[in-house]
GUDRENDO-636406 format. One line per 3 residues: their letters; for each residue x, y negated, z of C-alpha. Coordinates in nm, 3 decimals, always signed. Layout:
BEGIN
A> X/Y/Z | ...
***
This chain:
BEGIN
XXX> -0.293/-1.187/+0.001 | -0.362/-0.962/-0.251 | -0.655/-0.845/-0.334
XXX> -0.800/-0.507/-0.533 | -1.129/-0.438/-0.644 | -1.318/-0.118/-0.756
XXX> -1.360/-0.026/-1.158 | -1.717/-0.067/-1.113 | -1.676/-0.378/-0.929
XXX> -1.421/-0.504/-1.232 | -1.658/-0.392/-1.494 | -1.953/-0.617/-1.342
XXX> -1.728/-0.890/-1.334 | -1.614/-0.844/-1.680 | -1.975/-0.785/-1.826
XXX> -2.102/-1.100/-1.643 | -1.837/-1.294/-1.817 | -1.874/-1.162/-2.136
XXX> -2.233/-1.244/-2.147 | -2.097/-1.614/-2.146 | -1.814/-1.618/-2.359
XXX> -1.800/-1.571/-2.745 | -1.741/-1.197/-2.885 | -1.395/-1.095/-2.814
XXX> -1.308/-1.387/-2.611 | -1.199/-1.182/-2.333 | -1.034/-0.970/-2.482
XXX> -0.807/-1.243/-2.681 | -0.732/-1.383/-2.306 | -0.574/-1.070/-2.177
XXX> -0.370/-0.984/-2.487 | -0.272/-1.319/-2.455 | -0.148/-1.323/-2.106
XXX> +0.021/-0.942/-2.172 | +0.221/-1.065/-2.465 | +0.356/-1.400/-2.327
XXX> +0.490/-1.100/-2.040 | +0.609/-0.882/-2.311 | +0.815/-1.150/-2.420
XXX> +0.988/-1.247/-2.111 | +1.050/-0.918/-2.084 | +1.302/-0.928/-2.386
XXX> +1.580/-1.146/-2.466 | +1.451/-1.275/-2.781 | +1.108/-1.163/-2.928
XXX> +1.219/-1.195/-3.309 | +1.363/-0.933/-3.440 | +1.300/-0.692/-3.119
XXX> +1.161/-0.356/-3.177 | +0.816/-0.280/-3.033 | +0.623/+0.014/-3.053
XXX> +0.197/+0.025/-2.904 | +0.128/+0.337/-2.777 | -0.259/+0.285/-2.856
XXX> -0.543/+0.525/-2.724 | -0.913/+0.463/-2.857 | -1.081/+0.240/-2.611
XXX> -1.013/-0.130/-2.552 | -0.709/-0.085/-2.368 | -0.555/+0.021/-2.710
XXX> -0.705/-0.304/-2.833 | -0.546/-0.506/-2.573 | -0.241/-0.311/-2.685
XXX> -0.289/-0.419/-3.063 | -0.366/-0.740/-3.018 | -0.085/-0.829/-2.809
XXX> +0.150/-0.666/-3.052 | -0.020/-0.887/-3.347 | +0.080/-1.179/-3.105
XXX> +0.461/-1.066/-3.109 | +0.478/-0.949/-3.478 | +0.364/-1.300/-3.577
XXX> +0.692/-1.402/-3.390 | +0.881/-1.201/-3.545 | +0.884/-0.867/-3.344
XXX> +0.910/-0.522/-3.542 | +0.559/-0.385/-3.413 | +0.490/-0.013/-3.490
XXX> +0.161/+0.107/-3.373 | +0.108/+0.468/-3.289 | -0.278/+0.600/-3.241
XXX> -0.325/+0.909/-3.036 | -0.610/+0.953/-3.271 | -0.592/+0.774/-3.596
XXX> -0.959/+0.819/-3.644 | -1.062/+0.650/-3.324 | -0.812/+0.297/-3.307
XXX> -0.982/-0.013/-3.187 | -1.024/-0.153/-3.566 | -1.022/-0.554/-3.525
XXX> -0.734/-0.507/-3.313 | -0.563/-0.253/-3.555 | -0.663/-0.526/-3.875
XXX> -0.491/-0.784/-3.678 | -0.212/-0.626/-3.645 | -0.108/-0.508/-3.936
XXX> -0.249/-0.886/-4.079 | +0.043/-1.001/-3.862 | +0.299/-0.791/-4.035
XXX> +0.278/-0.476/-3.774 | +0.277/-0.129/-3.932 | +0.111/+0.156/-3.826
XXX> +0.341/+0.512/-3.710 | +0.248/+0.911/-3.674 | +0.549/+0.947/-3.478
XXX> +0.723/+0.740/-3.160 | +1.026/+0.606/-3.357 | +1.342/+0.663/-3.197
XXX> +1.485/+0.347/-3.053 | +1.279/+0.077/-2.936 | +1.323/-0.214/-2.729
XXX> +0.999/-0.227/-2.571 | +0.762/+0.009/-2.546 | +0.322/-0.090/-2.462
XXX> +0.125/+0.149/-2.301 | -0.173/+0.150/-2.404 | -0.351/+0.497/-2.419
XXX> -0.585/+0.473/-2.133 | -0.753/+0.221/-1.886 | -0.852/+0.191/-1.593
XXX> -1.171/+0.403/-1.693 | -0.952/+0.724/-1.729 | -0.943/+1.008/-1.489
XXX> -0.773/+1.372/-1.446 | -0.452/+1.291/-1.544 | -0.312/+1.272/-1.932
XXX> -0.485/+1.449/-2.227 | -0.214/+1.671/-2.398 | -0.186/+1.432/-2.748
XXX> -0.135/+1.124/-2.479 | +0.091/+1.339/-2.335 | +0.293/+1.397/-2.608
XXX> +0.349/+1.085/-2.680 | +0.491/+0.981/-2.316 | +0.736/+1.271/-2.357
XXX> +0.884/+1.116/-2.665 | +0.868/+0.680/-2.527 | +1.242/+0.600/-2.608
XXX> +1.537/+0.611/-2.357 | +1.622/+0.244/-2.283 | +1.297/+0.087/-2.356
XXX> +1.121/-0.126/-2.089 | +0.796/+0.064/-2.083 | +0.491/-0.195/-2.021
XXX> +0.169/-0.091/-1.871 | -0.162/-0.231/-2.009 | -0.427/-0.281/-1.698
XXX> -0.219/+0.022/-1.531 | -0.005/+0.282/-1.603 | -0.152/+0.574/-1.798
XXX> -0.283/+0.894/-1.590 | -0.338/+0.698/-1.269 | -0.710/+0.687/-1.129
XXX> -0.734/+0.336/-1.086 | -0.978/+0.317/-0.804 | -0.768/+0.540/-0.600
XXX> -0.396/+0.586/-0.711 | -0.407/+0.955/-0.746 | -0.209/+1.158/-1.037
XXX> -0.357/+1.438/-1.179 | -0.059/+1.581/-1.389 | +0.099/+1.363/-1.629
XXX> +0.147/+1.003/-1.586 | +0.307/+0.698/-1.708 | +0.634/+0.589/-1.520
XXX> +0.599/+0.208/-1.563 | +0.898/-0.051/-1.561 | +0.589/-0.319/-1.556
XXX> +0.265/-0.291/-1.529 | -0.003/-0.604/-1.642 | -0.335/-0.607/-1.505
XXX> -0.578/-0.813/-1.569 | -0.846/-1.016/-1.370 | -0.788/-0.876/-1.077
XXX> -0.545/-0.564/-0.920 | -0.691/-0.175/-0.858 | -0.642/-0.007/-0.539
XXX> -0.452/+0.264/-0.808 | -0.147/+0.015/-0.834 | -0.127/-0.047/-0.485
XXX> -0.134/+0.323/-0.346 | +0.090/+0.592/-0.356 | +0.143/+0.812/-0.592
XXX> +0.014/+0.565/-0.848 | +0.179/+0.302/-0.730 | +0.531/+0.454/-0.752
XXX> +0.490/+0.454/-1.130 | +0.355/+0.054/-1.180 | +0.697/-0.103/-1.145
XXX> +0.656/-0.476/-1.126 | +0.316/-0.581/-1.099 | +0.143/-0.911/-1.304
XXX> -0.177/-1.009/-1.298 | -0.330/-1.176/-1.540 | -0.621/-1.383/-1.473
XXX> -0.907/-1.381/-1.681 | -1.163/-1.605/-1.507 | -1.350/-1.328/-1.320
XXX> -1.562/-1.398/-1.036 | -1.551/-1.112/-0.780 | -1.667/-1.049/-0.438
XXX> -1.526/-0.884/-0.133 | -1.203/-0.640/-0.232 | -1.208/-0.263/-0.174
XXX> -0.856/-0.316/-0.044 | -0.599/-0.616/+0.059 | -0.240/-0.630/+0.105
XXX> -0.098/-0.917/+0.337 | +0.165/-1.103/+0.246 | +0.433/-1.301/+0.430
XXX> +0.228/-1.593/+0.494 | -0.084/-1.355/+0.601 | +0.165/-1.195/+0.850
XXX> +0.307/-1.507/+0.984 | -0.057/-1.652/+1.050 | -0.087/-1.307/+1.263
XXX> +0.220/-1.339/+1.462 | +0.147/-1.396/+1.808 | +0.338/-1.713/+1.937
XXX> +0.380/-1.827/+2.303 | +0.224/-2.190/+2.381 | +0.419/-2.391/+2.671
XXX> +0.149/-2.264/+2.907 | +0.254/-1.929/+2.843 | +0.317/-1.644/+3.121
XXX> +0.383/-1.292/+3.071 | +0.048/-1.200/+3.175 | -0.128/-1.428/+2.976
XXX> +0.065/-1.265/+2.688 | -0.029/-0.961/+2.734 | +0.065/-0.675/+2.902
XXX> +0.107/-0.324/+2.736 | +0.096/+0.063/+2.864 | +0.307/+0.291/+2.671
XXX> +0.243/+0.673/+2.815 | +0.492/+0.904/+2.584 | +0.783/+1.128/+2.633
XXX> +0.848/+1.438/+2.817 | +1.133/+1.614/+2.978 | +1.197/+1.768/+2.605
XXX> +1.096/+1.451/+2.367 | +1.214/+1.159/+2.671 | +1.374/+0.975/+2.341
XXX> +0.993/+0.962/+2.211 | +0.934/+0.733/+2.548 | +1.298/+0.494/+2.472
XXX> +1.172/+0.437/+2.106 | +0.807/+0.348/+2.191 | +0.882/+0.073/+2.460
XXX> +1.181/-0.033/+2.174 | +0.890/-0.127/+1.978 | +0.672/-0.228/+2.257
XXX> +0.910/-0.492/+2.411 | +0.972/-0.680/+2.054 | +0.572/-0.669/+1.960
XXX> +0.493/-1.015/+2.086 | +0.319/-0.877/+2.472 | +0.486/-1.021/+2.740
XXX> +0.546/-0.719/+2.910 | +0.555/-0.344/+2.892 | +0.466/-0.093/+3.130
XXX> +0.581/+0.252/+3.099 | +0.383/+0.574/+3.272 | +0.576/+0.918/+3.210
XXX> +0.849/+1.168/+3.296 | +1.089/+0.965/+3.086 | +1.130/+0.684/+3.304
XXX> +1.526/+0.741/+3.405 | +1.576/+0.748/+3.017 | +1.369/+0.399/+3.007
XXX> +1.504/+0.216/+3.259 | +1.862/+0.285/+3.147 | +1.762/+0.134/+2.810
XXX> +1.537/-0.102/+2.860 | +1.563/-0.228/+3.238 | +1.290/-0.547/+3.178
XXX> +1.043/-0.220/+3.181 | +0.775/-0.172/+3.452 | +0.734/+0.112/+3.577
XXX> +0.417/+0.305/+3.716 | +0.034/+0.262/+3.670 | -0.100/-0.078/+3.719
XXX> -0.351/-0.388/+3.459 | -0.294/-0.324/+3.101 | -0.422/-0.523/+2.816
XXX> -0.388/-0.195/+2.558 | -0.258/+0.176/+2.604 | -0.025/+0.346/+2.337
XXX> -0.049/+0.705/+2.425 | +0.073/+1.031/+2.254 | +0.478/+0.977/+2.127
XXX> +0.642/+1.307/+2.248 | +0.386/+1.403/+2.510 | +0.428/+1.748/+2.458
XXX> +0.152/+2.029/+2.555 | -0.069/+2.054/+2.806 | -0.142/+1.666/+2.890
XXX> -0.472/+1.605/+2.755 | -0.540/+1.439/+3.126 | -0.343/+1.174/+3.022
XXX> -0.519/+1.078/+2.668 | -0.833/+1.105/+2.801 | -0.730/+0.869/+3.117
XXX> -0.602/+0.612/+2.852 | -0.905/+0.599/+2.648 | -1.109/+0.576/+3.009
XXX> -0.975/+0.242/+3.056 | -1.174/-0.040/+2.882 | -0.890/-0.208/+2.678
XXX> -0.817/-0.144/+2.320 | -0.594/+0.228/+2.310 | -0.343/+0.309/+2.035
XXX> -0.335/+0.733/+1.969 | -0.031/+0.860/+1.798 | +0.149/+1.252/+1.769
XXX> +0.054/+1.438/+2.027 | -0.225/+1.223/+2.201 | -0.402/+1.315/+1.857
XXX> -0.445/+1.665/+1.948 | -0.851/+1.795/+2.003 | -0.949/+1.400/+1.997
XXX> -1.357/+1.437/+2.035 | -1.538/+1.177/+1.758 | -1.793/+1.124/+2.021
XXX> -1.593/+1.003/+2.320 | -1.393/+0.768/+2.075 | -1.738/+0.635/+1.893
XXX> -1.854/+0.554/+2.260 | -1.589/+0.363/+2.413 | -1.619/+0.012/+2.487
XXX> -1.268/-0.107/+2.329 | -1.107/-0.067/+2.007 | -0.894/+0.261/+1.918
XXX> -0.635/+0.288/+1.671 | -0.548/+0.616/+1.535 | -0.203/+0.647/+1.394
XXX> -0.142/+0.981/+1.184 | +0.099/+1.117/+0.943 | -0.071/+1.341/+0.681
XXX> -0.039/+1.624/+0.831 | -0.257/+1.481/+1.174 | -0.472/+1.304/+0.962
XXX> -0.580/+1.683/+0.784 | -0.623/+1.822/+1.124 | -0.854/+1.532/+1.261
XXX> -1.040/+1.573/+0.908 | -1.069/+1.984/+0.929 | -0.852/+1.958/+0.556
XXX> -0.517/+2.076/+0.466 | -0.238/+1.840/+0.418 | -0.244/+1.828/+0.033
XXX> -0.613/+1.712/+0.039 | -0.513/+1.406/+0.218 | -0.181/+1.334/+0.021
XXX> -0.369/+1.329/-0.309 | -0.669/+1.144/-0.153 | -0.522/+0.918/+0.108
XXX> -0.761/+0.600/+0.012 | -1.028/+0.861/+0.079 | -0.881/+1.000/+0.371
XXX> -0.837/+0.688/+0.574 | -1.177/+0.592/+0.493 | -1.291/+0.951/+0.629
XXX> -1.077/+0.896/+0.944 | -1.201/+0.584/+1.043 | -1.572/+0.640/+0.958
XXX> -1.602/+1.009/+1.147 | -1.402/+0.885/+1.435 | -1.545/+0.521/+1.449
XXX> -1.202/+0.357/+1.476 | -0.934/+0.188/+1.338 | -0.699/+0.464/+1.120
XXX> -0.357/+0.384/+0.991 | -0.216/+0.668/+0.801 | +0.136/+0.649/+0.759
XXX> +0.310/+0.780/+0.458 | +0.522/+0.638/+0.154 | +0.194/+0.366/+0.116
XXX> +0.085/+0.323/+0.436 | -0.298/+0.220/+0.502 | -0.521/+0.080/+0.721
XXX> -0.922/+0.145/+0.755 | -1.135/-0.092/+0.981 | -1.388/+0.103/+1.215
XXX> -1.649/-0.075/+1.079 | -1.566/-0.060/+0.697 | -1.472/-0.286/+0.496
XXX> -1.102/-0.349/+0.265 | -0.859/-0.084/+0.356 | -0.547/-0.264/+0.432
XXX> -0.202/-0.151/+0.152 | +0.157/-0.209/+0.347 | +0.339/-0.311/+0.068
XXX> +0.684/-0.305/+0.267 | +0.892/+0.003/+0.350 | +1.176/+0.206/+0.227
XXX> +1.160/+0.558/+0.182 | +1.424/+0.589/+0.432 | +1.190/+0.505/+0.715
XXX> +1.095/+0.846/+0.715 | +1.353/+0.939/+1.014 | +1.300/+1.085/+1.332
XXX> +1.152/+0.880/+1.605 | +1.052/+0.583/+1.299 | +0.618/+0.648/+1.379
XXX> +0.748/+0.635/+1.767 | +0.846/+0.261/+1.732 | +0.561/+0.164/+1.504
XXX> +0.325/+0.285/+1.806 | +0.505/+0.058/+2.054 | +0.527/-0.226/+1.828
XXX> +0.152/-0.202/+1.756 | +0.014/-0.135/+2.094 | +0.235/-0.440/+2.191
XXX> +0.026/-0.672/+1.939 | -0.304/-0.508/+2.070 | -0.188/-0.588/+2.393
XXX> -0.114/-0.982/+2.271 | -0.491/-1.011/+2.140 | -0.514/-0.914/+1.789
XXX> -0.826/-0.669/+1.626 | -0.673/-0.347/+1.605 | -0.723/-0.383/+1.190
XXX> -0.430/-0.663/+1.259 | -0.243/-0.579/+1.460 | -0.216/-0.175/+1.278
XXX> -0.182/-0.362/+0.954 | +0.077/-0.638/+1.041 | +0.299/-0.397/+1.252
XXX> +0.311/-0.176/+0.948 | +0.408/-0.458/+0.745 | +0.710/-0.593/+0.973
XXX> +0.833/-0.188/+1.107 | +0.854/-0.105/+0.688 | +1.049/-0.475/+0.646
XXX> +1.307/-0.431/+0.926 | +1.306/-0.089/+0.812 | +1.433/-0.187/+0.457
XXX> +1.667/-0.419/+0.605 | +1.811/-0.205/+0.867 | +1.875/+0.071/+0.581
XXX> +1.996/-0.154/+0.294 | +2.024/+0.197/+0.078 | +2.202/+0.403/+0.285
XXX> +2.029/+0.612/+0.633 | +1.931/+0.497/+0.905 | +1.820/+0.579/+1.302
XXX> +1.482/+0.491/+1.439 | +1.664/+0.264/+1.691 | +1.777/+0.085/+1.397
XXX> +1.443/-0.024/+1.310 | +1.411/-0.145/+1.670 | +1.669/-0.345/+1.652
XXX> +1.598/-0.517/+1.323 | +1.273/-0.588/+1.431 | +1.353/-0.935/+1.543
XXX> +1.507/-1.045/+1.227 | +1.204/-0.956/+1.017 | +0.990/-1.117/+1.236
XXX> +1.212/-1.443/+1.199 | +1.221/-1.339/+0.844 | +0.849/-1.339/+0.793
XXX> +0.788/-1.700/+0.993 | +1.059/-1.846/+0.867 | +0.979/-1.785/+0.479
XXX> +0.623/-1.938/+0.580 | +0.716/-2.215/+0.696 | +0.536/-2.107/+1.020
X> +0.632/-2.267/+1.378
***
């Protein structure tokens, strides 16, 4: 799993360590770690062409020092200061010891370009002179992020104007939520960590990983009926959305319950799809409700989240939701919006929560006292109770397609119904819709039934790379 931690939870860390370590020791470690990067990056490091992009702070330090590292084998290192009377100096006196020159200008061609103008203490986007600089990186060179890619708030991932577009991005001692969320982390490129021998404590935010998602799976044991696996309710569709009802149980039936149990107008559409559905009210282990309900069927959400089982409430079911009956129920709820729910739940418009989504999920989740998964091009999940927001780090920007949310419901009601906390079972269906998502798509469009249908390979996919039974 990987694991992110707050600025001011980093800068403890790093200030406890320091105390303990000789002056600059620290430092010395991360250059060390980004230049052994910055030279796998290129196909030979002597005689390459390097240019530092170095801001005033210890980030351009890291920067400097690195690029000593790489002049002394042989690299052309040119250094260029946003502000040549504030450069780190033992950084800047090692470099040019090492044979590295010092530059007013971006040259023209490089090979390789380190940015190193701000860390992860910046905020508000790019000053103007860092600006400038980005504007003029060379065409061709790998661009290499220091800690994280200029102009992204590290804590949260949000852009404020200009920004570094990273090819790589090298962090050290541990990753920020800002490289794992959207819209910062469309500009990290590969990520590396580097350790530095921090000792940290619980993460603001996690992001599972095959073998976290394959521990998660729910497997049937010889004893096994399809009661005893679970049994899930899916109430969606309408005589104008009855697809809405088709996709949900899609997901639903390859979730891991044993069976699923469909309550709606769309029933005909259902059965001629899927005819292993039940049909009709009857013992549930978890409700999804909402997928193309339409208007006017409030009765029906508020039935759902009667019932003492653990309730999944996507689209429409998200309409006038009441904090207070959700706070007092006896089961778990999952809340599933895209932005543009999420801003009506919060009483915001949409662009609040696309620029703040680590905020918004947190809002969701602590006003309405449930789980909230807020879909979007980094989906995340916040526990009801606090605690590390979960980062889906699969997905292709092609799951956003009709119907796409409708089978994410039904797959994650399915493992709600099969016995997971709704935290796992929002956070691993996100993480297996956006893989058989990517592999349904392979570049090109797809149809929400696609996902469906490719569901069962990426659930073999995850297990089988884990080396799980």
């Amino acid at each position: 799993m990987r694991t992110a931690y707050s600025v001011e939870t980093v800068r403890a860390a790093e200030r406890e360590l320091m105390a303990r370590l000789p002056e600059g020791a620290l430092m010395q470690r991360a250059a060390a770690g980004l230049a052994a990067v910055c030279a796998g990056l290129l196909r030979r490091v002597y005689g390459a062409r390097v240019v530092l992009l170095v801001g005033p702070g210890d980030n351009g330090g890291d920067a400097l020092y690195a690029g000593a590292r790489l002049a002394r084998r042989g690299a052309g290192v040119t250094a260029v200061p946003m502000d040549p009377e504030r450069v780190h100096a033992k950084g800047l006196r090692a470099l040019l010891a090492a044979g590295g020159r010092v530059a007013r200008a971006v040259p023209g061609r490089a090979d390789l370009v380190l940015d190193g103008l701000v860390g992860i203490g910046g905020r508000g986007g790019l000053r103007p002179a860092a600006a400038a600089l980005v504007e003029r990186i060379p065409a061709g060179a790998v661009v290499v992020a220091v800690d994280l890619p200029s102009g992204v708030d590290a804590d949260t991932g949000e852009v404020a104007g200009a920004a570094v577009h990273a090819d790589v991005t090298v962090t050290f001692g541990a990753y920020k939520p800002g490289l794992l969320i959207d819209p910062g982390a469309s500009r990290t490129g590969a990520l590396r960590l580097v350790d530095i021998g921090l000792a940290l404590p619980e993460p603001d935010a996690e992001a599972l990983q095959h073998a976290d998602v394959a521990a998660l799976l729910p497997a049937p044991a010889a004893s096994s009926d399809k009661y005893r696996r679970g049994v899930v309710g899916i109430v969606a569709g309408s005589v104008q959305y009855p697809g809405a009802a088709v996709l949900a149980v899609a997901g639903a039936l390859r979730g891991g319950a044993g069976a699923v149990r469909y309550v709606g107008p769309a029933a005909d559409a259902v059965l001629a799809r899927y005819p292993e559905t039940l049909i009709g009210r009857g013992r549930v282990q978890a409700w999804v409700v909402g997928p193309g309900l339409g208007e006017g069927r409030a009765g029906e959400v508020a039935g759902a989240l009667a019932d003492p089982v653990p309730v999944l409430v996507d689209a429409d079911g998200l309409r006038g939701l009441e904090p207070a009956v959700l706070r007092a129920r006896p089961a778990e709820t999952l809340l599933t919006p895209h932005a543009g729910e999420a801003a009506a739940l919060l009483g915001v418009d949409r662009e609040a929560v696309e620029s703040g989504r680590l905020s918004s999920v947190r809002s969701l989740a602590e006003r309405y006292g449930a789980t909230a998964l807020l879909k979007g091009s980094t989906t995340l999940v916040s526990p009801a109770g606090g605690g590390p927001v979960r980062v889906n780090p699969t997905g292709t920007p092609w799951l956003a397609t009709a119907g796409s949310g409708d089978v994410l419901s039904g797959l994650a009601g399915s493992l709600l119904a099969s016995g997971l906390a709704a935290p796992d079972a929002a956070s691993v269906a996100a993480y297996v819709h956006g893989l058989a998502g990517r592999r349904a798509a392979s570049g090109a469009p797809l149809l929400a039934q696609q996902i469906a249908e490719s569901l069962p390979d990426a659930w073999r996919d995850i297990r089988g790379r884990s080396h799980h039974p």
